[in-house]
C-alpha positions in Angstrom: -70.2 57.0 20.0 -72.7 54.5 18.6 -70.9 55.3 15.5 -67.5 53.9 16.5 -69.1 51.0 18.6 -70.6 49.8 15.2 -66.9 50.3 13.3 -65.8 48.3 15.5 -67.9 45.5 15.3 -67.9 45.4 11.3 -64.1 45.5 11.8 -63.9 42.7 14.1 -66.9 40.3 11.8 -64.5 41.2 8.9 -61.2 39.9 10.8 -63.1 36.9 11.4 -64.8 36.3 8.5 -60.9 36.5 7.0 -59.2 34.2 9.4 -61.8 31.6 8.4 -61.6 32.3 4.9 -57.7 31.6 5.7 -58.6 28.9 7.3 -60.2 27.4 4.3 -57.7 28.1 2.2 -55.3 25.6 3.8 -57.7 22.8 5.5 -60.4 21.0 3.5 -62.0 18.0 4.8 -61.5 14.8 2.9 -64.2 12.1 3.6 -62.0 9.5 2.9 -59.7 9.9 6.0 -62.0 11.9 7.9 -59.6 14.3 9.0 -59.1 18.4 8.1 -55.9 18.0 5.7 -54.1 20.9 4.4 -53.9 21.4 0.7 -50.4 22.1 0.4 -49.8 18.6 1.7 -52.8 16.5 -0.1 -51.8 13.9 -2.8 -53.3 12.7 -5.7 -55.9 10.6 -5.5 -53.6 7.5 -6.6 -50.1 6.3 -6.2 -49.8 6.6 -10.1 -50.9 9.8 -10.1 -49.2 11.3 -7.4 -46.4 9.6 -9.0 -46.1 11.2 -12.4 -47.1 14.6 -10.4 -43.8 14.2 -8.9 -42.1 13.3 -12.1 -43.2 15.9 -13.5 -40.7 18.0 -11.4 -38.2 15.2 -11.3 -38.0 15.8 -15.1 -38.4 19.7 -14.9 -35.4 19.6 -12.8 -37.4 21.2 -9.9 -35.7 18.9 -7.4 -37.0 20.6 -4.4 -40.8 20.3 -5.2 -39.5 16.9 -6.8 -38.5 15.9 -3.5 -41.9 17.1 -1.6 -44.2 15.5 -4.0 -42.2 11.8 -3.8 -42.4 12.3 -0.2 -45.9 12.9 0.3 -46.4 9.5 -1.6 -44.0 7.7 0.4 -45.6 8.7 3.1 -49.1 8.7 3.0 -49.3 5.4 0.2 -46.6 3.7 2.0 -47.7 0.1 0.6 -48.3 0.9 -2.4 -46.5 -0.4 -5.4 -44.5 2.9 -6.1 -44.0 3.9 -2.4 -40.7 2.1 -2.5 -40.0 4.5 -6.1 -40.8 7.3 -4.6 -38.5 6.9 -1.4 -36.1 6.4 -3.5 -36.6 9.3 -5.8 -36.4 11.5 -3.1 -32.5 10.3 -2.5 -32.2 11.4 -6.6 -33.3 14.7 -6.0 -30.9 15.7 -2.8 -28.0 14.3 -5.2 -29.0 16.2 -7.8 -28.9 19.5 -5.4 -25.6 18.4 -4.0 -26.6 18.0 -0.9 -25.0 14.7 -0.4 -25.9 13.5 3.0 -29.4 13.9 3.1 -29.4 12.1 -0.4 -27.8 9.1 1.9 -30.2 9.4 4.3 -32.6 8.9 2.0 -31.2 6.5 0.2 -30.8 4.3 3.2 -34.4 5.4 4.4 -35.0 3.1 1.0 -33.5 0.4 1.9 -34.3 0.0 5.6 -38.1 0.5 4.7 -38.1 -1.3 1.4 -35.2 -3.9 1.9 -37.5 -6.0 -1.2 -36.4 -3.3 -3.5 -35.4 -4.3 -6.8 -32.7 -1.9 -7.4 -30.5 -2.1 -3.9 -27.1 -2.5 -5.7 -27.8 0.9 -7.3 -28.9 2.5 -4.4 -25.6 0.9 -3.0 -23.9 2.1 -5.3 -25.0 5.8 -4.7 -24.1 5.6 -0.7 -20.7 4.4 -2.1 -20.2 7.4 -4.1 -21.1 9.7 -1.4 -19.3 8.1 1.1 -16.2 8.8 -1.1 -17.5 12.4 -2.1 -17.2 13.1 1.7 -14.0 10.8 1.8 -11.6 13.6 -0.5 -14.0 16.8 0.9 -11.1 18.7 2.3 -12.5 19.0 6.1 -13.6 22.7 7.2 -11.3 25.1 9.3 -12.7 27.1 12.5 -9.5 29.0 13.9 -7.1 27.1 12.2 -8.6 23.6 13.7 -9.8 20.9 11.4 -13.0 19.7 11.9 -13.8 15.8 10.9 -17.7 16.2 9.9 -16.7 15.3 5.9 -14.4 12.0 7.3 -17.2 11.0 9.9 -19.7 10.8 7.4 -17.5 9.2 5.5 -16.6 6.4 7.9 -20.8 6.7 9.0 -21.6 5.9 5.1 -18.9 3.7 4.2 -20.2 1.3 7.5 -23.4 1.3 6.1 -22.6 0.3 3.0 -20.9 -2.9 4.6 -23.5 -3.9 6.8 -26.5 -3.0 4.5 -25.0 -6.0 2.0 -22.0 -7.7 3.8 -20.9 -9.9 0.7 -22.2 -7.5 -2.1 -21.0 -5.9 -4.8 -19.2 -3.3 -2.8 -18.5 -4.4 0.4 -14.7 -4.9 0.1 -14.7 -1.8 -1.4 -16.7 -0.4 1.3 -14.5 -2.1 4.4 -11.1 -0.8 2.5 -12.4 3.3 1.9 -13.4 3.1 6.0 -10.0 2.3 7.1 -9.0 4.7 5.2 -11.7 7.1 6.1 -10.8 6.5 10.2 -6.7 6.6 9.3 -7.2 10.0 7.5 -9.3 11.0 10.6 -6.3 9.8 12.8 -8.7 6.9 14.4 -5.8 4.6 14.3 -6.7 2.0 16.7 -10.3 1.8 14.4 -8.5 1.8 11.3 -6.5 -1.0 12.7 -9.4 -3.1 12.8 -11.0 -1.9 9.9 -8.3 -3.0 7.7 -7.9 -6.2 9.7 -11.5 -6.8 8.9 -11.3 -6.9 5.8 -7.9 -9.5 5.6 -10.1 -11.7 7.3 -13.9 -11.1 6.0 -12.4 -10.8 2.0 -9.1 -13.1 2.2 -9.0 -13.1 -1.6 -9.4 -9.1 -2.1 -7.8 -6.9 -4.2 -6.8 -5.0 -1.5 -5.8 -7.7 0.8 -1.8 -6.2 0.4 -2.9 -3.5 0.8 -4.8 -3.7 3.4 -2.1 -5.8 5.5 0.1 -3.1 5.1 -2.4 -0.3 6.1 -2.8 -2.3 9.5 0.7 -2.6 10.3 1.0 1.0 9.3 -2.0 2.4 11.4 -0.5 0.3 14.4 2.8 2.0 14.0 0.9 5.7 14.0 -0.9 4.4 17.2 2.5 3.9 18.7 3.6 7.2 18.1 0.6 8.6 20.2 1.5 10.2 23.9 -0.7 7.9 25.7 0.6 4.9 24.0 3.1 2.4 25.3 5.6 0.3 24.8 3.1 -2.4 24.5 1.7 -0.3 21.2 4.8 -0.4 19.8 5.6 -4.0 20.1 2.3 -4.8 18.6 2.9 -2.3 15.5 6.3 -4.4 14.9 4.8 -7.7 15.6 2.0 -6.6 12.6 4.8 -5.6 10.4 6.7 -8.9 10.6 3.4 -11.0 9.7 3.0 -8.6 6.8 6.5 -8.9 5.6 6.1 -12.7 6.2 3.0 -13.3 4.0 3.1 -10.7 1.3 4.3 -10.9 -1.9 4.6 -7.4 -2.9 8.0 -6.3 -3.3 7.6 -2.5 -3.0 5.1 -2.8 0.1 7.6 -4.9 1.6 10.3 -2.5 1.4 8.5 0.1 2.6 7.1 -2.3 5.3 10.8 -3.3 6.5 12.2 0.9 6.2 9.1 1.3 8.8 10.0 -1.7 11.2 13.4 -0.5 11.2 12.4 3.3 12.4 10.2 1.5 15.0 13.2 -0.7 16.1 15.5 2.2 15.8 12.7 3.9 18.4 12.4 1.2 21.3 16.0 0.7 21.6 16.7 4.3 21.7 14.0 4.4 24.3 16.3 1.4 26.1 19.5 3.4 25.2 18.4 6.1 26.6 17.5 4.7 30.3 20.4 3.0 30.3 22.2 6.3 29.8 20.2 7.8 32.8 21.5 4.8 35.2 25.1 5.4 34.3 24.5 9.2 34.8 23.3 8.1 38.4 26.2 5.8 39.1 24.1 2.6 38.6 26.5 1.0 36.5 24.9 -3.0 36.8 21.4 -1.3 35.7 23.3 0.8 33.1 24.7 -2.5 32.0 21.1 -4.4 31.9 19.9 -1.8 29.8 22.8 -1.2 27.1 22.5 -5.6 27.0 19.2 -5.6 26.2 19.6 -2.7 23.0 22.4 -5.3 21.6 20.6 -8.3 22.5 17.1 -7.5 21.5 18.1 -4.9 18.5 21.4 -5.4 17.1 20.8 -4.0 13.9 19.9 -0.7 15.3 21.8 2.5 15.0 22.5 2.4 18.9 23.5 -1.3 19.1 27.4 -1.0 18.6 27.2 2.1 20.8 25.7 0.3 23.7 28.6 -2.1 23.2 31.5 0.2 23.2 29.4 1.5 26.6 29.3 -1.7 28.2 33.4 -2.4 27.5 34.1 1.0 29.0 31.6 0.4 32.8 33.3 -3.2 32.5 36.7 -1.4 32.0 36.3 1.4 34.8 35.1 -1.9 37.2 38.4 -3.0 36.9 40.3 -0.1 37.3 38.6 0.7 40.1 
């Protein structure tokens, strides 16, 4: 009995002796912080040095321990001189593993906590490029149903882009890929702003024609939405017929008129049609109204001269009756 009593105390000296062996492995005490820190997340003892340990990787293409070792010295050396490096190293790295979104993150982590840096069109640059990497991602299936993740980081990237430098290098470019990004994600109403934004913050863009005509076209898709009204649609052909007005491009024009004509073609079908359903209930003076206004309003519709010929035969069954 004495026998096991006494196994069972070396036993349980030896699991202790082990966890603090353990213990020691993974928390030293630094005197310069005065705190227990774990090895596996000490740094060097200067920025410089930390920094080339990181290269190291960086250049070994070890992009994951790249990544941890640029972060430690962003974090803990945070005003150093090669803090601002390091954060932005870290954005290199995630690129380099294709894992494009927390490379933005990064990236902007870099500029919102180093906005001094001396490299921020680059960095720009890079969000850019992501933003259109997510902008052509085909968006994933779940039962048969897209879902928008790649456009709404898209549209979250491309935003960022704008704001971080509104008159940069790639802010037009920026405002023109997010009204794409929300039309492709069927935002239309957003996308109408977006591309109006950028006709009145960049009047002398390349995409300014574009851009006009994206508007007007965005507005018409908005019309065509169940919960929109007539209201919609007068607004999509009231953006059309300032774009036709002030551009000059002949082949966005035509296109721009073909579309104006469809929507046309719609509303008065829309008034066609209710007149129709008044004549149907014997209301031949509302019938009348309605026919009037598709001749008046759109007489070079497809229904005009058949709301005419409807109007001579109510006005022709008046008198015979």
């Amino acid at each position: 009995m004495r026998k096991f009593i006494l196994n069972i105390i070396i036993f349980s000296l030896t699991a202790v002796l082990l966890v603090v062996n353990t213990a020691e492995a993974y928390w030293i005490w630094t005197p310069e912080t005065k705190k227990f820190v774990n090895p596996k997340y000490a740094v060097k003892d200067s920025p410089k040095e930390q920094f080339d340990w990181a290269m190291s990787f960086y250049n070994g293409k070890d992009f994951q321990r790249a990544a941890a070792e640029f972060g430690k010295l962003a974090k803990q050396y945070e005003f150093s001189e090669y803090a601002s490096k390091a954060q932005y190293h870290v954005g290199l790295c995630y690129e380099n593993m294709q894992k494009y979104y927390i490379a933005f993150e990064n990236y902007q982590k870099t500029i919102d906590n180093f906005p001094q840096i001396a490299n921020t069109d680059e960095i720009l640059a890079r969000e850019y490029n992501i933003g259109n990497i997510y902008l052509n991602k085909p968006s994933p299936k779940v039962l048969k149903t897209d879902i928008m993740a790649p456009l709404d980081r898209a549209v979250e990237i491309f935003k960022k882009v704008v704001s971080n430098a509104p008159y940069g290098k790639y802010a037009e470019d920026a405002q023109f890929k997010l009204g794409q990004a929300l039309k492709k994600s069927e935002r239309y109403e957003d996308a109408v702003e977006a591309f109006h934004r950028l006709a009145e913050d960049y009047p002398n863009s390349k995409f300014i024609a574009q851009a006009m005509f994206e508007e007007a076209d965005c507005a018409y898709k908005a019309s065509l939405m169940p919960a929109y009204d007539a209201a919609s649609t007068d607004n999509a052909i009231k953006t059309f017929e300032k774009f036709v007005s002030k551009n000059k491009d002949a082949e966005l024009s035509k296109e721009a008129d073909k579309t104006m004509k469809r929507l046309k073609d719609n509303v008065a079908e829309k008034s066609f049609r209710t007149a129709e359903f008044y004549e149907s209930q014997g209301k031949k003076d509302a019938a009348i109204i309605y026919y009037q206004d598709v001749i008046d309003s759109y007489p070079n519709s497809f229904f005009a001269s058949t709301a005419k010929a409807k109007i001579e035969a109510l006005k022709n069954k008046r008198k015979a009756g």
